[in-house]
N, C-alpha and C positions, 0 to 999 in steps of 0.2 A: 257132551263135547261135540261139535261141530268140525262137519268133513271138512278141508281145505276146498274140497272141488264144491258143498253144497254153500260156504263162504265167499266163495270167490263169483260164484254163479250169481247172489245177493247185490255185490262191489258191482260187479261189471255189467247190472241188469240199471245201474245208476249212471252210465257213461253217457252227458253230454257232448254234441259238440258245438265249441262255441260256433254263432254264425256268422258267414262268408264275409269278408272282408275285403277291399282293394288294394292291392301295396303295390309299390315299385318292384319291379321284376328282381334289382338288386338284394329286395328283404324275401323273396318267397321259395329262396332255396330250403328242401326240405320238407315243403308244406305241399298240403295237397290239392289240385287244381277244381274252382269250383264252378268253373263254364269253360264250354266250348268254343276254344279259341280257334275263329275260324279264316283264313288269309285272305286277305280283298287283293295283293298284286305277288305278280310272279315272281321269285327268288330261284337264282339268278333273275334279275330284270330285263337284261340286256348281255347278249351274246357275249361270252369273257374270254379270253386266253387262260389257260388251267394250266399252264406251264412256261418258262421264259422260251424266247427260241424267236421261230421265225414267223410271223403269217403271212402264210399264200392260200393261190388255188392246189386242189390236190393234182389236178388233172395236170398241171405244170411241173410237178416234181415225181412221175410216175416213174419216171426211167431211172434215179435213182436208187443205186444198189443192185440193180437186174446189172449181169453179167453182161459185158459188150461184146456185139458177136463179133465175127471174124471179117466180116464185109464192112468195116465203119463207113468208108467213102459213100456206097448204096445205101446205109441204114436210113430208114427216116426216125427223127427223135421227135417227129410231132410237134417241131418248133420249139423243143427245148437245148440252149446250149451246152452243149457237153465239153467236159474239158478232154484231151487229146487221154486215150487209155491205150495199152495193148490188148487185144482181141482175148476175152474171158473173163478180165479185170471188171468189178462193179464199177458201174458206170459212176458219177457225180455231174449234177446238175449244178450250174451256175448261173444265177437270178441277179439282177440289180437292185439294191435296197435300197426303196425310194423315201422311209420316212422309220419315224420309230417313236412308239406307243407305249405310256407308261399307265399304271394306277389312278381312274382319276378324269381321265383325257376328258375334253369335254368338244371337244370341237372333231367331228367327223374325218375319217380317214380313207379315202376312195382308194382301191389297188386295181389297177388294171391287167391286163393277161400278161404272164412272165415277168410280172413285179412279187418283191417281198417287201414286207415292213417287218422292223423286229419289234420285240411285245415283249412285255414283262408279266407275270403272274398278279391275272385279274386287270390288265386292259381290257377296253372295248375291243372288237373282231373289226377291223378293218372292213367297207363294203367289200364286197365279191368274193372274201378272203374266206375260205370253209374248214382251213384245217389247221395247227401250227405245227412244224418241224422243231423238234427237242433242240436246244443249243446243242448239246452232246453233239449233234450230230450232223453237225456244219464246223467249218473253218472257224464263225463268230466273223465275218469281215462285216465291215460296216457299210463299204460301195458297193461289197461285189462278194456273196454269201455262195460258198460251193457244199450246195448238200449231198450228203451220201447216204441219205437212206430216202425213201420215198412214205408218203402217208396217205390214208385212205380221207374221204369225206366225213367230217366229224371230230378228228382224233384231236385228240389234246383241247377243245374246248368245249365247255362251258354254257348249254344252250339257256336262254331264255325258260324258264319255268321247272328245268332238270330236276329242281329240290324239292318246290312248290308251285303248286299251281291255283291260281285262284280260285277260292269256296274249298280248298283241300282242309282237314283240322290240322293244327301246328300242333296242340295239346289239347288232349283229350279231357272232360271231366272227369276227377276220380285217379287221377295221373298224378304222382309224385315227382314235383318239380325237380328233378338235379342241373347238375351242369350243361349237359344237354338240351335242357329242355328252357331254362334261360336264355341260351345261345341261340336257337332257333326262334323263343319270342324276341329278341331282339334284331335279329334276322329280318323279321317280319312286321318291325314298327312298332311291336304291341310294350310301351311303356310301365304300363299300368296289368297287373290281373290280379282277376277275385280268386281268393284263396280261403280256404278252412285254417283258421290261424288255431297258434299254439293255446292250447287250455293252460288259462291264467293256474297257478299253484303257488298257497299260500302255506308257510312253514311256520309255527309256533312253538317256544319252547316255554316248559313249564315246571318246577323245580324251585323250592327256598334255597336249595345250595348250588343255584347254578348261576355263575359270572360271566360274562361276556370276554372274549381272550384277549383285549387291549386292557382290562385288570388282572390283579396278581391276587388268586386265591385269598381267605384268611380259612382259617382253621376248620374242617368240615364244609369247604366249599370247593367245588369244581366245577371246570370251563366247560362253557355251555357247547358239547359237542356236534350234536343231531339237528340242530337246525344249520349251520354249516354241512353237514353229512349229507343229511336230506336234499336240502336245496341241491346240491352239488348232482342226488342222484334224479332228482325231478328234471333237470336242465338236461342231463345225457339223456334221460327219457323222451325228452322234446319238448318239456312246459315251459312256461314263462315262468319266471320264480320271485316270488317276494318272498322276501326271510323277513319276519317279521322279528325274529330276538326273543328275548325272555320275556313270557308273558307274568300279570302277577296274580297269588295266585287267592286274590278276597274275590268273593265272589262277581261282584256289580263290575270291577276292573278286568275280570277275564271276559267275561257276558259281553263287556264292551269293547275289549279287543277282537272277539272271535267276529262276535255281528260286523264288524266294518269289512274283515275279510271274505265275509261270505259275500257281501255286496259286488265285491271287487274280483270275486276266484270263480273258478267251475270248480275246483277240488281246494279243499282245507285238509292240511294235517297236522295234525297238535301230537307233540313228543313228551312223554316226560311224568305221564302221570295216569298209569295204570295198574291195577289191582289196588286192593285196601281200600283205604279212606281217602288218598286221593284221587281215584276214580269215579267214586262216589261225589265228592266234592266238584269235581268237572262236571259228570253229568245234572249232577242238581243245581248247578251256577248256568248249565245251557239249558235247562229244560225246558224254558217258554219258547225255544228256538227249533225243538222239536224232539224227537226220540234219541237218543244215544245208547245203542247196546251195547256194553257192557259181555264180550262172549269169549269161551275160551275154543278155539279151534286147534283141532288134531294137528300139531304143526312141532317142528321143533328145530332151533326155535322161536320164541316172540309167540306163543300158544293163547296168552292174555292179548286180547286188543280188544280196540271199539270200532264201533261202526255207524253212520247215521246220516240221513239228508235236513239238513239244518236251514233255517231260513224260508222266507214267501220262496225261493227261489228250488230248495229242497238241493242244496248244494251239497255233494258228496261229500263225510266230513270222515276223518278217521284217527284216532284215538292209539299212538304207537308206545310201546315201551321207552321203557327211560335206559336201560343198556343200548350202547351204540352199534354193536353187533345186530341183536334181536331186532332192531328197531330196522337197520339200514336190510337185513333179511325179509321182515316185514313189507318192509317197504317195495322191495323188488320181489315177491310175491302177490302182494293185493292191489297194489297203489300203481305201480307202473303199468300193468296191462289199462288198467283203466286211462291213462294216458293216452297210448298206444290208440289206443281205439278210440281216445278224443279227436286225435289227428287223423281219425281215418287211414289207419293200417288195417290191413288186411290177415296181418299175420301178428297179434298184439304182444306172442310171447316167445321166448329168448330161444333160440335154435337149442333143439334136443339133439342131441350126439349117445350114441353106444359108443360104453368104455368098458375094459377092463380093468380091475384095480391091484396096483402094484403093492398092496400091504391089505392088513385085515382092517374091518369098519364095524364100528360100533355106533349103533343107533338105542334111539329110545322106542321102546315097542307101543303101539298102539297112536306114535303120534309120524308122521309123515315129515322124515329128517329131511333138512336144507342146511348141510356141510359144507363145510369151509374146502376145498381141495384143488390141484394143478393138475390140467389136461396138458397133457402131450403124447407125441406121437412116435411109436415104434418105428428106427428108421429103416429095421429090415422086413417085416410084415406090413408096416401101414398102419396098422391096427392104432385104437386110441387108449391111451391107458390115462389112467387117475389115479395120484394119491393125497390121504387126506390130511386136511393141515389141523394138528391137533386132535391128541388120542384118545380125551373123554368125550362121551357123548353130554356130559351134563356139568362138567367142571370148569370147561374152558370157552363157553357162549360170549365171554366177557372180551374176549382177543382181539382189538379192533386191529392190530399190525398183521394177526395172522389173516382175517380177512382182507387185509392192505394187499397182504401177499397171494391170495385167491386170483387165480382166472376161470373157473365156474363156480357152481353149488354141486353137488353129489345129491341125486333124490332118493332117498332109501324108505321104499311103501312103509305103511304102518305098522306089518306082522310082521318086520325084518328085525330082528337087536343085534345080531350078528354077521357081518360079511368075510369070506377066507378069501385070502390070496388068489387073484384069476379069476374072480366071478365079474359077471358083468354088470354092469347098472347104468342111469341114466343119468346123465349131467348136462344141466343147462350152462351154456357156455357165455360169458360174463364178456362180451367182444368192448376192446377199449379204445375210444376212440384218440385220434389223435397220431 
């Protein structure tokens, strides 16, 4: 019997990635960047107001807000108008607003000394104009603006190159696109980038008693579950997914199903037909396509699978049980990292958490348990605790609702068959999107 970890090390020594591709920035969320995107102009381009209000020179509106001494008649205000105070009052300056500047503007705005223009968020900057005064913090008049606070050189706008500057990287290679990282290539012109695209994942199911679920059973037949399952968990993993449906299962008709998806996939997995004679019957229906092992791995569970690179292409091919539990466990133990790592993650496997468990755990000794169980968390320690959904270790594999109801796996090593109440263990946490 074969370790999970020298199994998995076999899987994940066969992870292609397909290669780089160009798409619209709108398709490359998620994916991971495959050149250096690098900016030819400056973002901001052109000097912008970063707030609505007022634009002046700073040097025009210095006095307000400074408290008015006690000599007004003496004072010099440097040529700015002040409106009449009592001695100690902050002063407020009063400007003429000669124009006003929206989003957009396209025709040039000159301000001369002890002029204001008002400006909306992300107008052009007036010439001479260096600073903007917050609305807050004026009257808001439209001929004649009395402000009350004063502002330094700079403030409230927006220079010329602040974000970007040309030859700077906007995105890096090897960088996971998100929201941000759209935002700014589109910031910067860039329409188009090369991307590490999703590894195509092809699903096949295989079974005399399996129907497709827009038919109604007949007697000894049931709805084809795991290629639904799968596909569902190859797409949250990040694959492209083709469900290929119920495959059939003479030989020459599977042989020719599998080959057309190996053409089309980086990763093939076929459901539905392992141990006995119908494993047997798969592998010898693919064998001019290449090896298909046939292994049992310390696992529990889905302990039966296969494994194999199939095709001129030696396209990952994997061989999952036919229970939808085993197989969908399976799957997010061998099959997903491998994904993972097609897209160019860094990190290909499901965050590990210390938990302690709120009831006793029963595993199978010698095979490396992946339980069904609910994390959550102590709201007066913090601490994580886990319990597990379903009390045999070998009775109840079959529970696709109790894994419905799963937010991780519980990993319990191989010499483990017993866990008490308060011990600790490791659980991969099952994060759901949406």
């Amino acid at each position: 019997m074969r370790s999970v970890e020298d199994h998995l090390t076999l899987v994940t020594a066969a992870a292609v990635a397909p290669r780089p591709v160009r798409v619209a920035i709108s398709e490359a969320q998620g994916l991971m960047c495959a050149e250096e995107v690098v900016t030819e102009h400056p973002m901001p381009g052109f000097d912008q107001a970063a707030i609505d209000g007022y634009a002046v020179r700073a040097v025009d509106v210095g006095m307000a807000g400074v408290p008015a001494p006690e000599d007004l008649e003496d004072f010099d205000a440097n040529g700015a108008e002040l409106v009449d105070l009592e001695p100690g009052e902050p002063m407020i300056v009063s400007l003429p607003v000669v124009g006003e500047v929206g989003p957009g503007a396209r025709t040039p705005t000159r301000l001369q000394p002890r002029q204001a223009v008002r400006v909306e968020t992300g107008a052009p900057m007036p010439t001479l104009a260096d600073a903007v005064v917050p609305l807050r913090w004026t009257d808001g008049g439209d001929q004649k603006v009395k402000i009350g606070h004063g502002v330094e050189s700079g403030n409230y706008v927006r220079r010329v190159g602040d974000d970007v500057q040309p030859g700077d990287v906007a995105v890096r290679a090897g960088s996971i696109i998100g929201p941000a990282q759209v935002g700014l290539l589109a910031a910067v012109g860039q329409a188009r980038v090369m991307v590490h695209p999703r590894p195509r994942l092809s699903v096949i199911s295989v079974g005399s008693e399996l129907v497709d679920i827009d038919r109604t059973p007949g007697p000894g037949q049931i709805y084809d579950v795991n290629s639904y399952a799968l596909a569902a968990a190859a797409r949250d993993a990040g694959a492209d997914v083709n469900r290929v449906g119920i495959a059939e299962r003479e030989a020459s008709r599977m042989r020719e199903v599998v080959e057309a998806q190996l053409i089309r996939s980086e990763i093939v997995v076929i459901c539905g037909a392992v141990g006995g004679s119908a494993s047997t019957a798969v592998a010898d229906a693919l064998a001019d396509l290449g090896d298909l092992e046939i292994v049992r791995v310390a696992m529990h569970p889905g302990s039966v699978q296969g494994f194999g690179r199939l095709g001129r292409d030696e396209v990952p091919t994997f061989l999952l049980p036919a229970n939808p539990v085993s197989a969908l466990v399976t799957f997010e133990v061998m099959v997903r990292p491998l994904i993972r790592i097609a897209l160019g993650k860094r990190q290909p496997m499901r965050r590990i958490i210390k938990a302690r468990t709120i009831g006793p755990i029963a595993s199978v000794r010698g095979r490396k348990g992946y339980l069904r169980g609910q994390l959550m968390r102590d709201e007066r320690s913090g601490d994580y605790l886990v319990q597990v959904l379903g009390a045999s270790p070998t009775g109840s594999s079959h529970l696709l609702a109790e894994l419905a109801e799963a937010n991780c796996l519980i990993m319990v090593d191989p010499d483990v068959e017993e866990m008490g109440t308060g011990d600790e263990v490791e659980v991969a946490f099952l994060a759901q999107r949406g």
